[in-house]
N, C-alpha and C positions, 0 to 999 in steps of 0.2 A: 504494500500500500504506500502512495504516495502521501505524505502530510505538507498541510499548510497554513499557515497563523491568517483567518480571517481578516483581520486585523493584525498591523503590526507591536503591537503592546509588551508583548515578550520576542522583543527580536534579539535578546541575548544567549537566548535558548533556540537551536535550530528546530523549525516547527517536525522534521523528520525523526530526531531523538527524541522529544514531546510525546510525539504518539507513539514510536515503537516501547519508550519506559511506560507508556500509560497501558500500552497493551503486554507489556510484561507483571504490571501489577496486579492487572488482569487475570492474568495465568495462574498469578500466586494467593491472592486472595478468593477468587472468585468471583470479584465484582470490583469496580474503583469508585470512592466513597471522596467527596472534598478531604474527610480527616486524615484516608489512606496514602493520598498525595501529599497531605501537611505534610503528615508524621514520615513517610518517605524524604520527604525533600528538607527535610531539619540538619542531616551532615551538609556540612559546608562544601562535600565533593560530592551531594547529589548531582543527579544530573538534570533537575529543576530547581536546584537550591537560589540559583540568580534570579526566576520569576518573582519571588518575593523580597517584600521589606520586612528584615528582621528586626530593624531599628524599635525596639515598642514604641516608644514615644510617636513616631512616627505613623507607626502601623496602628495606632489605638484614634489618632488622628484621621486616616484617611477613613477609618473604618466611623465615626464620627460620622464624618461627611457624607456616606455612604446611607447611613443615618437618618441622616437630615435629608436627602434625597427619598430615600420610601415615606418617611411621614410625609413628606410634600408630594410623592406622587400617590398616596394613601388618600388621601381628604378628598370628599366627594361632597357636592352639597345635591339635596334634595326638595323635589318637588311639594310645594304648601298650598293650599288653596288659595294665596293672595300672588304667589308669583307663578312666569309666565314660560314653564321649564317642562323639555321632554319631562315624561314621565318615567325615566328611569335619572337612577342617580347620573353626575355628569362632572369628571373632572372638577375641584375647584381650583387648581393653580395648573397652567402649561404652560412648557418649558417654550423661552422665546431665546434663540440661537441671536445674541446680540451682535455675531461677527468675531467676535473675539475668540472662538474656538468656547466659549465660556458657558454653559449652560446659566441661563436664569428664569425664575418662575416670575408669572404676573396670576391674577383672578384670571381665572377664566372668561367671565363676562367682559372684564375692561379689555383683557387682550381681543374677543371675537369686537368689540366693540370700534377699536383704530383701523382702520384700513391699511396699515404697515403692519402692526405685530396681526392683525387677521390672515395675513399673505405669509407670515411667516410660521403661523402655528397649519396651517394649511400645508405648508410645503412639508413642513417636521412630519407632518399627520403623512403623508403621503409617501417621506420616507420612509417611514416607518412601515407602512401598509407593503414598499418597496421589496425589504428587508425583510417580512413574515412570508410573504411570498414566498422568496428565493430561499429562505430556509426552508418550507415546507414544501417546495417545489421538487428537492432533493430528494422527499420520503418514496415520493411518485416512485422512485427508479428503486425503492431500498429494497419491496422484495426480489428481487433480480438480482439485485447488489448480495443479500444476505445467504440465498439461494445457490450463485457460485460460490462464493466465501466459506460458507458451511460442505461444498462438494469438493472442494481443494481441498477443504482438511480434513475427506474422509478419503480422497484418493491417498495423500501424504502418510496416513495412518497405514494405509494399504498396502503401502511401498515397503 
């Protein structure tokens, strides 16, 4: 199998040692767990020990942050009998792309409300919609995918 980082975020780790240690955890556990990769990658000569910040201060920090990101994409406000709102719950803050690479949240209603942050939660929304596609567009192909995978390694067994 060829690997490769979605995203460039851990390009200090080659995305092909990534998967093949992820698929040897695999082998040895019988499943791979967020903790089984911690707790693998804690020696300083793992071989994803560079994806992460071991710094705590640091790591208790972005983890914070991370934080403060679900509660703000958590809140939802709800329809009342005096306001004028789909009837299902609706985001109350989206993130408006200021340019700066920077996520920032606005209400919801004030952002659909400007015709600049409305074009921009518009496009977010569409990226996003971009992105759910193309990931689930892949599953299309997985029983085919998972089908030869599992008959290679019953010929391999064979051999």
């Amino acid at each position: 199998m060829v690997y490769q980082w979605k995203t460039p975020i851990f390009s200090q780790v080659s995305p092909q040692t990534a998967g093949e240690h992820i698929e040897e955890l695999d082998r040895l556990h019988g499943e791979v767990t967020p903790k089984i990769l911690l707790d693998d990658s804690r020696p300083e000569d793992a071989p994803l020990h560079p994806c992460y910040e071991w710094d705590d201060g640091k790591a208790a920090e972005k983890y914070r942050l991370h934080q403060s990101k679900m509660i703000i994409g958590n809140l939802v406000i709800v329809r009342t009998e005096q306001e004028d709102l789909p009837p299902e719950p609706v985001r109350a803050f989206v993130s408006v792309n200021t340019g700066n690479d920077k996520a920032s949240y606005r209400p919801t209603m004030i952002a659909l409300s400007n015709s600049e942050t409305k074009e921009k939660v518009i496009e977010n929304a569409l990226r996003e919609l971009r992105m759910f596609e193309k990931k689930y567009r892949g599953l299309l192909n997985t029983k085919e995918l998972i089908e030869r995978y599992f008959n290679d390694a019953e010929q391999n067994q064979d051999s």
